[in-house]
N, C-alpha and C positions, 0 to 999 in steps of 0.2 A: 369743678371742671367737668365731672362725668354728667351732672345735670344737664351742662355748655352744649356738649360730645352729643347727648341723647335729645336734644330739643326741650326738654323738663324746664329748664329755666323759663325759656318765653312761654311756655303753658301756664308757670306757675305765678307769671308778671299779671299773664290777660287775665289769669284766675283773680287775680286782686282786684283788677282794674274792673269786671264785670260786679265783685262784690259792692264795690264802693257804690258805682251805680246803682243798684239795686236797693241798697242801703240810701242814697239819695231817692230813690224812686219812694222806696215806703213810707217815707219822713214828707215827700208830696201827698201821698194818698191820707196821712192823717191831716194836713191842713185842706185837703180837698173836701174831706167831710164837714168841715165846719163852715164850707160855702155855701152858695146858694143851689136849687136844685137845676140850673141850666150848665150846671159843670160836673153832671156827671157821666156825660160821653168823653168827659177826658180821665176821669175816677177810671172809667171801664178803660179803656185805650192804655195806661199808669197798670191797671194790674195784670190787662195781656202782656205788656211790655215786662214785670214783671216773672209773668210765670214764661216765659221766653229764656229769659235773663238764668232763672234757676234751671232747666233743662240743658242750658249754654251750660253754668256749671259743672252742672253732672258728668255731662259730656266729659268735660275738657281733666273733671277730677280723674274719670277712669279711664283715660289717653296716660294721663302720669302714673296711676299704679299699673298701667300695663306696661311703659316705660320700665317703671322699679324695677317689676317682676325681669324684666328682659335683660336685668342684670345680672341677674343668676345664671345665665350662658356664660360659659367660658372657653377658650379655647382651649381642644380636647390635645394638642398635642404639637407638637413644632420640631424638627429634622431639617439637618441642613443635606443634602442630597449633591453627590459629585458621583464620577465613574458608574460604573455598573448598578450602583445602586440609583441614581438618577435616570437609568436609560430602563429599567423596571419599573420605576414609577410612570415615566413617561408613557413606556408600552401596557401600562395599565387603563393611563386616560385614553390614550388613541381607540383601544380594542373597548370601552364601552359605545354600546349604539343604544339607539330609541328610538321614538315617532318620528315624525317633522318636527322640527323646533321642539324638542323634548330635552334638549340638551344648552345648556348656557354655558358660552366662553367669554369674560369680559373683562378689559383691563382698567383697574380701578389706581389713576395715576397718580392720587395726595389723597393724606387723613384727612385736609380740612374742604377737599371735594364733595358735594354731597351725591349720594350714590345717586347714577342714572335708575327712574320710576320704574322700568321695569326686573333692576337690579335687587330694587328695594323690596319690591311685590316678592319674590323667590324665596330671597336671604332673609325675611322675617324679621326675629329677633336676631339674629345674628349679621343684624346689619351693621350694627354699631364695633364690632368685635371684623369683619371686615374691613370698616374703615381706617382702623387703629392699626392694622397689618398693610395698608397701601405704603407705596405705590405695589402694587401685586397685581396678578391673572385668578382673576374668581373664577372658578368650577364647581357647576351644581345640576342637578337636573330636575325635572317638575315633577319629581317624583320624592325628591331629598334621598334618594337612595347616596348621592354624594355631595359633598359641602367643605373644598379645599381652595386654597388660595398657595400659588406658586409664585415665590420674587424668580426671575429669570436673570442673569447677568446682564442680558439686552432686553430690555423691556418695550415692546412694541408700542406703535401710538395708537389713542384708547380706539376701542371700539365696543359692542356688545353685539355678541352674534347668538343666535338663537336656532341650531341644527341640530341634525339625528349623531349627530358624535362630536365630541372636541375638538375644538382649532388646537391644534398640538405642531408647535414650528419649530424645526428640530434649531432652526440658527439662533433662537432664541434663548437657547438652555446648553450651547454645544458649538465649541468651534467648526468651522466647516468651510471647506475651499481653502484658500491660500492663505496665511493670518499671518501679519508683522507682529508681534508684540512685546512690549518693551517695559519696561520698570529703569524708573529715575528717581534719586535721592540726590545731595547736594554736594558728596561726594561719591555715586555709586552710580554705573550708570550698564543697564544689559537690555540686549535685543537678540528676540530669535525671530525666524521664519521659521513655519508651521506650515504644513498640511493636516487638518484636521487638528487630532491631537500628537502627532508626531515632529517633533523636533526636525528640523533637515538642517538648520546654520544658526550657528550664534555668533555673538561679539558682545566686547562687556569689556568694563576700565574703571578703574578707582583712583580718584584725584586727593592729592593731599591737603585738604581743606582746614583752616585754623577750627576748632569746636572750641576751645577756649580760652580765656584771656587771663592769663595769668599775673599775681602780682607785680608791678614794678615791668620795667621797659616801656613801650608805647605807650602815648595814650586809648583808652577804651575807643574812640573815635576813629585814631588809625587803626585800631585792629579790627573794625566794624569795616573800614574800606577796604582792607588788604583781604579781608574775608568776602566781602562783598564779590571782590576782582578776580576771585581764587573760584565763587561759585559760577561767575559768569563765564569765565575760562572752561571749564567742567561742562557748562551748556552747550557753549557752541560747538564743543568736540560732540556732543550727546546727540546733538542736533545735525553732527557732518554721519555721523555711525549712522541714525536712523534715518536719515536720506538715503544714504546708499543701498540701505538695504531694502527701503520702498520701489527706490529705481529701478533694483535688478531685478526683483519678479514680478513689481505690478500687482500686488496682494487685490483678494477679495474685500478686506476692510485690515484696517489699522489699529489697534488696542494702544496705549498708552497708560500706566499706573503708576502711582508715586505718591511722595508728598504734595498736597494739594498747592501749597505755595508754590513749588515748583512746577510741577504740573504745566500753570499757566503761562510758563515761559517757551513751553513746547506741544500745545494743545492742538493750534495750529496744523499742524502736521499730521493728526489722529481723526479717526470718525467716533474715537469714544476715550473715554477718560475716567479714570475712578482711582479715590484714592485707598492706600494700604500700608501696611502698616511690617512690610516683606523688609528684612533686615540681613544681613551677613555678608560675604561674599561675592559679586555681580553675577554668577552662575546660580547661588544659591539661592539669592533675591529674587531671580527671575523666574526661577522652578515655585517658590513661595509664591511670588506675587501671583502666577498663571493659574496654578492649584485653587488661590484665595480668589480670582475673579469667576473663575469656571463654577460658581458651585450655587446652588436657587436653595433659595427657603421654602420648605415648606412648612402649610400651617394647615391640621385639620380642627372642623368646626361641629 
């Protein structure tokens, strides 16, 4: 798979493929000497073709051990980053400067994307140890004095920018403006309104949902539809709460978390969605769930 990840497999294919030719090529040049002497402008033409073929090799050999070798990069270190410590890191990137274009900000959206050419030229070996950490925001500069990669909760749509200091958005790492944000399980259901990171109004309810089915009484079928009916019921209250409460202030953007099954029944209503794994009490879930969406990865390289 890391051969896959590093490009080494199709090196190590065409590497076969150029021998075999080569190997047919030689096996021409012995029956060519036993021809007549009006064929040896193809004898010569067979052995340039030849010595082409082995420089093509060579090539392509020391492409894979400099591949190997780039395996020995690892990543030096990884921090999940919320509160005060996030807003340190951040005011670290902001406050480096450089030349013109001395500075790379670039959001690298999937591992199986391959990195934009001028992404690839900076990050070196450590190209491959980026793409394994996407979707993320690469930071580096043409100096390598820096070489991190930030997950942000909102991850911006890709670009690559090339300035005298980092694109650093604070909306990208940090609630900001007026924020609905809500966590829903299947019986657990909480919303606050937010300014920044400040609570101003909640609401939250727990519905009594069947979880399991116990021996004898119903059948497994009706206790799959009485549950079914019991979580649909639970929605549409989940779904009157987080209306109301988009209606009353008109929020800068809408957060929604949960189980992702359920999720999809209320996604509609949110600018962003992700799922969590926030359990307890509808006040306590929502303090969990907000805590566990607010917080970026970082990875240095």
């Amino acid at each position: 798979m890391l051969d896959a990840l590093l490009g080494r497999a199709e090196l190590k294919e065409r590497i076969e493929e150029l021998t075999e030719e080569k190997h047919h090529l030689e096996r021409q040049l012995e029956a060519e000497s036993e021809r007549r002497a009006d064929a040896v402008s193809d004898r010569q033409a067979a052995e340039k073709r030849v010595n082409q073929l082995e420089d093509k090799i060579t090539e392509l050999e020391d492409r894979v051990d400099q591949s190997e070798t780039a395996t020995d990069r690892s990543v030096r270190g990884t921090e999940s980053l919320r509160g005060g410590r996030l807003a340190e890191i951040l005011d670290r990137l902001r406050s480096f400067k450089t030349g013109p274009e001395g500075a790379l900000s670039a959001v690298i959206e999937g591992e199986d994307a391959s990195l934009p050419d001028s992404v690839s030229d900076v990050a070196g070996d450590c190209g491959p140890l980026v793409r394994g950490v996407a979707p993320t925001i690469y930071y580096t500069d043409d100096a390598g004095l820096i070489s991190v990669a930030l997950r942000p909760p909102l991850l911006p749509e890709a670009f690559v920018d090339w300035n005298d200091s980092f694109r650093v958005d604070e909306a990208w790492f940090r609630p900001t403006g007026t924020l609905v944000f809500g966590v829903v399980r299947a019986d657990v259901f909480a919303v606050g309104v937010y300014e920044g990171t400040e609570r101003l109004d909640y609401a939250g309810f727990e519905s009594n949902v069947k979880s399991d089915h116990s021996k004898g009484g119903f059948s497994q079928d009706r206790f799959e539809r009485i549950r079914n009916e019991q979580i649909d019921d639970h929605l549409d209250e989940a779904r009157e709460r987080l209306t109301d409460k988009i209606d009353a202030v008109d929020p800068d953007r809408v957060i929604l978390t949960g189980e992702q099954s359920i999720l999809t029944q209320l996604d509609d209503l949110a600018d962003h969605t992700a799922s969590t794994d926030a359990g307890g009490k509808p006040e306590a879930a929502l303090d969990h769930a907000f805590s566990d969406f607010w917080t970026t990865r970082l990875v240095t390289f």
